[in-house]
ROLUM-753280 format. One record per atom (N, C-alpha, C, O): residue in one letter; x, y, z. Coordinates in steps of 0.001 Angstrom, whole numbers, plus 500000, padded with zeros to 6 digits. Atoms other than C-alpha are relative to their C-alpha. Example, Ala and Ser with C-alpha at 12.3 -4.5 7.8 and 13.67 -1.06 7.14 Angstrom:
BEGIN
A500890498810500000;A512300495500507800;A500900501200500000;A501936501181500665;S499180498810499940;S513670498940507140;S499230501090500730;S499739502198500899;
***
This chain:
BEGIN
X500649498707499826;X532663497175500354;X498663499794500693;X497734499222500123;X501502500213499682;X529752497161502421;X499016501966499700;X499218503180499746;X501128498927500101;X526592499147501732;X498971500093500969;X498521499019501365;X500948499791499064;X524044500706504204;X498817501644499694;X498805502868499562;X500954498633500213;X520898502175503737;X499526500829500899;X499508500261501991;X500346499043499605;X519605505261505097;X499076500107499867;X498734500570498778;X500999500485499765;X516349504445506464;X499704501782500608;X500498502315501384;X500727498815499407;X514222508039507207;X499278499834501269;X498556498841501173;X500825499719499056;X512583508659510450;X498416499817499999;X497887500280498988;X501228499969500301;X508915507934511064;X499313501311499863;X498462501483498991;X500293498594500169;X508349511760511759;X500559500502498578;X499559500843497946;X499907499967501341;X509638512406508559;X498940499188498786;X498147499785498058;X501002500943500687;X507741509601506673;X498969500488499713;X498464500442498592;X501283499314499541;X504714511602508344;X499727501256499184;X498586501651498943;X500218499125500728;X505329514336506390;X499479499832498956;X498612500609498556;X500338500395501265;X504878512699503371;X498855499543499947;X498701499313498747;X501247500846499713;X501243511008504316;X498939500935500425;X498857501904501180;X501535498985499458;X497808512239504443;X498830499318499526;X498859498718498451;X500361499824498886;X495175511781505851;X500833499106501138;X501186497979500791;X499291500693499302;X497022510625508946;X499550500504501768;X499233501624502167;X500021499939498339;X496689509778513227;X501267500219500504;X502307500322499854;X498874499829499264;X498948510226515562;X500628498516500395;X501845498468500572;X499576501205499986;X499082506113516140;X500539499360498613;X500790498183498356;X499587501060501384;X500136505661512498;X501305500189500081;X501961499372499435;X498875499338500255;X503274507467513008;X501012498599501106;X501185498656502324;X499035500464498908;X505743504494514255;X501642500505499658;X501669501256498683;X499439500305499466;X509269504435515042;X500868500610498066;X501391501655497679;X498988500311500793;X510936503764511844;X499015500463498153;X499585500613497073;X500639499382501071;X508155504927509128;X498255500054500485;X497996500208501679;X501431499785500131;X504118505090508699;X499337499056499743;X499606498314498798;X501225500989500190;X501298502998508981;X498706499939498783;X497798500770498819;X501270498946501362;X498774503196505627;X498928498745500558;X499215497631500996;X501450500700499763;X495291501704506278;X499144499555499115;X499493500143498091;X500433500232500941;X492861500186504115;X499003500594499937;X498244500862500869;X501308499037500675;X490436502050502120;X499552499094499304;X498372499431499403;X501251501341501018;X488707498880499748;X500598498794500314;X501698498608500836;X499325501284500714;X489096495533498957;X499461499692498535;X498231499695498486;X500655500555500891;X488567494395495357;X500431498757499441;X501542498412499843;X499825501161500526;X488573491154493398;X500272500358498534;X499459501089497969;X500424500041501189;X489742490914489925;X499869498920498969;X500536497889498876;X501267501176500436;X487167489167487548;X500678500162498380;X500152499404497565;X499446500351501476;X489201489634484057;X501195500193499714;X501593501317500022;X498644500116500400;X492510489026482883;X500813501250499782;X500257501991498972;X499428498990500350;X495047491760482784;X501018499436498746;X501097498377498122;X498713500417500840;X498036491989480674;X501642501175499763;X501777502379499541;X498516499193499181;X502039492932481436;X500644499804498591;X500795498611498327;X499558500351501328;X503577493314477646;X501023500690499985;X501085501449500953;X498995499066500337;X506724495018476363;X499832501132499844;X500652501983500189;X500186498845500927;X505084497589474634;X498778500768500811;X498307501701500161;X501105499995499106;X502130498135477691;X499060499194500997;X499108497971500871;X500920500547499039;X499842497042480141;X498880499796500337;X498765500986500629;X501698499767499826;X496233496743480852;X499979499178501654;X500482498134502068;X500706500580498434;X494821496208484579;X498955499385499458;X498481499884498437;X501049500785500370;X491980493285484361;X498879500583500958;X499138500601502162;X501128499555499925;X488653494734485011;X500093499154501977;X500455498046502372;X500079500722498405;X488080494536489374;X498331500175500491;X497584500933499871;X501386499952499239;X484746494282491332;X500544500634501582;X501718500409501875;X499991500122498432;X484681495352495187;X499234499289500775;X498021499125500636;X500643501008499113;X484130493089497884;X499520500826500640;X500219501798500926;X500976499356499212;X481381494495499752;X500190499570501484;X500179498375501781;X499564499932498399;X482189495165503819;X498556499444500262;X497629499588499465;X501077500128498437;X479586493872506767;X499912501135500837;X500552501615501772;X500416498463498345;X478244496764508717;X499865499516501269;X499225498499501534;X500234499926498473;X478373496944512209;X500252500893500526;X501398501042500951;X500419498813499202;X477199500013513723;X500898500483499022;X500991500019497886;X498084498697500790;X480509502505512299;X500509499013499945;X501416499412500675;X498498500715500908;X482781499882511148;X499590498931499284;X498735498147499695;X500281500955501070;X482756497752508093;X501147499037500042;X502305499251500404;X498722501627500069;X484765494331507732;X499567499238498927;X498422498891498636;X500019500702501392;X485430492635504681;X500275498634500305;X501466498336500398;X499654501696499983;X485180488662505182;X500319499548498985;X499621499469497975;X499777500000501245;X487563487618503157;X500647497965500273;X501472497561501093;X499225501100500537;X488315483795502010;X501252499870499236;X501606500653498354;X498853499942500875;X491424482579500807;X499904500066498668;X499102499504497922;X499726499590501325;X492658483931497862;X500790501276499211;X501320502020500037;X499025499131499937;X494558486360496207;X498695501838499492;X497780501888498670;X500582498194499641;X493051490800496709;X500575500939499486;X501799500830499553;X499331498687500355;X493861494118495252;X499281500903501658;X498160501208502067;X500252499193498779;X494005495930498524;X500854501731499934;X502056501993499966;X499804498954500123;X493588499832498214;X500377500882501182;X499512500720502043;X499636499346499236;X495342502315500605;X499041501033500655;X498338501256499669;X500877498769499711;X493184505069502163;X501114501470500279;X500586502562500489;X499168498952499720;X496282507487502701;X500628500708498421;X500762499974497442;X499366500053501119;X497854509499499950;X501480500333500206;X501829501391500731;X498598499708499923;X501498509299499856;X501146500810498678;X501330500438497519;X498372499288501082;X504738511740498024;X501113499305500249;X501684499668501277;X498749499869499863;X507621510277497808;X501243500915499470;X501575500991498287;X499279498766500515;X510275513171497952;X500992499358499421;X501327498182499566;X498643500414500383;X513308513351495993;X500828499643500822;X500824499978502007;X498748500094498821;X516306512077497377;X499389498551500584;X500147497892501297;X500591501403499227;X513926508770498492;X499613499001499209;X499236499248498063;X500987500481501072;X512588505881497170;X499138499344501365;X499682499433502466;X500747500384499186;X509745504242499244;X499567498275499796;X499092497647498849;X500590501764499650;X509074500441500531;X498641500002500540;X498105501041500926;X501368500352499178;X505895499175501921;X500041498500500748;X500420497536500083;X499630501525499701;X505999496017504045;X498702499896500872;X498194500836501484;X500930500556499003;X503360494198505879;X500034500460501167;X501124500932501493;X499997500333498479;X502279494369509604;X500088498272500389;X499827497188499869;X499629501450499996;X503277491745511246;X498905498877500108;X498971497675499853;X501392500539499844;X499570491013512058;X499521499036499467;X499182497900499797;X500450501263501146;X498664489831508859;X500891498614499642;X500529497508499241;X499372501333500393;X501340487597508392;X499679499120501359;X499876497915501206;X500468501128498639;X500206485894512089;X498883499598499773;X498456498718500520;X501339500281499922;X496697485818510597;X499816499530498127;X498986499872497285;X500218500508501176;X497915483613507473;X499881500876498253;X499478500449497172;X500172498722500778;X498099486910505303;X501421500401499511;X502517500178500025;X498365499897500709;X500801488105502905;X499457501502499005;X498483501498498252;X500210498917500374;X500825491703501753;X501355500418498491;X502349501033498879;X499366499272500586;X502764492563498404;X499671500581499222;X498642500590498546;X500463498599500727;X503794495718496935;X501474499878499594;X502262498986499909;X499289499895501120;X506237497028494471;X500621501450500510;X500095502167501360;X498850498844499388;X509242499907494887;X498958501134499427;X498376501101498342;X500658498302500391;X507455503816495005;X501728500691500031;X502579500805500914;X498952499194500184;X510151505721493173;X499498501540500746;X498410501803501257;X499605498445499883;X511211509656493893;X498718500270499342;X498407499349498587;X501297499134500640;X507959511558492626;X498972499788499804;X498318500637499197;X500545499915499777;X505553509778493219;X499051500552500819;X499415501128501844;X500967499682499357;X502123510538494304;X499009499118500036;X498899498547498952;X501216501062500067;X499196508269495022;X500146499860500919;X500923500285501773;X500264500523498799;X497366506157497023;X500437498821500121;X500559498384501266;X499854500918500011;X498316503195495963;X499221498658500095;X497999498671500243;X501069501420500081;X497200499230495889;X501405499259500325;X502526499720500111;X498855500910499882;X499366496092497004;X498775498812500063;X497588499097500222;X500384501150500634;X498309492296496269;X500039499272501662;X501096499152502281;X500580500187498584;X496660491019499800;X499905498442499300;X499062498091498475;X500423501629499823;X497177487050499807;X499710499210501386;X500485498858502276;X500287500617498845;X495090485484502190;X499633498105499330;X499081497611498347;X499919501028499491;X495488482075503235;X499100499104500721;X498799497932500494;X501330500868499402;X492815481297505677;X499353501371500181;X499955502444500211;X501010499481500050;X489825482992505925;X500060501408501408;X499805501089502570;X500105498801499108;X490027486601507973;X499500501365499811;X499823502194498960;X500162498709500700;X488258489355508327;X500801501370500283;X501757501294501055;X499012499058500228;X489735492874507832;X498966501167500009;X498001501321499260;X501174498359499215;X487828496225509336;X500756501007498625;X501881500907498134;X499506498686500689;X488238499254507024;X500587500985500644;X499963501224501677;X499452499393499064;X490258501504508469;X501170499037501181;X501542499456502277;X498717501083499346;X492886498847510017;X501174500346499484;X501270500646498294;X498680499573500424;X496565499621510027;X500280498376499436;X499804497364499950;X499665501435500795;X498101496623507451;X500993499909499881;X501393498745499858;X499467499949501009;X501071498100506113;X501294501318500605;X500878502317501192;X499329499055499330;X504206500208507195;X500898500751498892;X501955500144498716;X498987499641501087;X506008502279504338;X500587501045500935;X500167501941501666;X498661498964500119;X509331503729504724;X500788500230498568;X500709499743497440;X499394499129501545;X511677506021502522;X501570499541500456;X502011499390501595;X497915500293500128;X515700505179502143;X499972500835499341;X499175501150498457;X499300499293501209;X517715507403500837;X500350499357498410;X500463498173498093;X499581500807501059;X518590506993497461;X500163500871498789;X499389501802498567;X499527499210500847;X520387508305494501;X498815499599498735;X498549498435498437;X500608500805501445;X517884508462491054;X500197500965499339;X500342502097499799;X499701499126501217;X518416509981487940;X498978500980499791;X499200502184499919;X501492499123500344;X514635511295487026;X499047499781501538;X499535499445502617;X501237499773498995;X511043511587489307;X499278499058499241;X499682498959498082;X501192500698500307;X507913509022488639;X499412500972499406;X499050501969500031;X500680499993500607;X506424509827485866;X498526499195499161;X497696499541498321;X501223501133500859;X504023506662484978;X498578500636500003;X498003501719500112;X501585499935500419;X500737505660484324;X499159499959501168;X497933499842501152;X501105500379499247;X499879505395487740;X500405501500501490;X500212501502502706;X499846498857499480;X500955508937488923;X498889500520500462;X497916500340499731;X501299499657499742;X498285510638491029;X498556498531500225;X497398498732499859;X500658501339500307;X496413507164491268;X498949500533501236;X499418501020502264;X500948499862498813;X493139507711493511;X499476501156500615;X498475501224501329;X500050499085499078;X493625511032494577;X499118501427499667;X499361502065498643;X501205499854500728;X490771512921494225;X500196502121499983;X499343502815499430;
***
């Protein structure tokens, strides 16, 4: 039996994203950009029964004139989205690297956005060698597949950011 997913349109995708350019919109889904970088400085914890995020700091950007860049050494980043994304019913949503970062020693992961979400999101920025990273830089391309689910996102991290 083979299976094939049903990958959405980037104009579609677009619908789902905001604030958004007209260069974010590629081909096959959407470009999300970075809005922070932070470091985190205390232990979390992933349990049966709950979770706790470990306390983060932000790495403070370099000004230059209008644009800030985060010089970042190797190591592992909570890297925050600046877009807020829905995923509609009927979808679930991926996020995958640009190919950029992975040419510039960089490794971007993130975790499945079910049906109903909302947020801005965060994905786990592992850098390798030392690069910096402008605010406002495309990083990151999420698309929606079709996809059958029972319920909508309900968690703890519903609405995450969005002000």
């Amino acid at each position: 039996m083979s299976v094939h997913a049903m990958y959405a349109s980037g104009a579609f995708v677009a619908d789902h994203v905001e604030p958004l350019t007209d260069d974010q919109v590629q081909p096959n889904g959407v470009d999300l950009t970075v809005a922070a970088v932070l470091e985190q400085t205390e232990p979390g914890r992933v349990g049966r029964d709950g979770k706790t995020v470990g306390d983060r700091r932000p790495v403070r950007p370099v000004a230059d004139g209008d644009r800030e860049t985060f010089a970042l050494s190797p190591g592992g980043y909570v890297l925050q989205y600046a877009e807020t994304i829905s995923i509609p019913e009927g979808y679930v949503g991926f996020l995958y690297p640009r190919s950029t970062l992975m040419r510039n020693s960089c490794m971007l992961n993130t975790a499945v956005w079910d049906a109903g979400y909302t947020g801005k999101g965060e994905g786990l920025l592992e850098v390798h060698h030392d690069v910096d990273l402008e605010r406002g830089a495309r990083v990151a391309q999420l698309v929606l597949a079709a996809a059958d689910h029972d319920d909508t996102y309900d968690g703890s991290y519903q609405g995450e950011r969005v002000e």
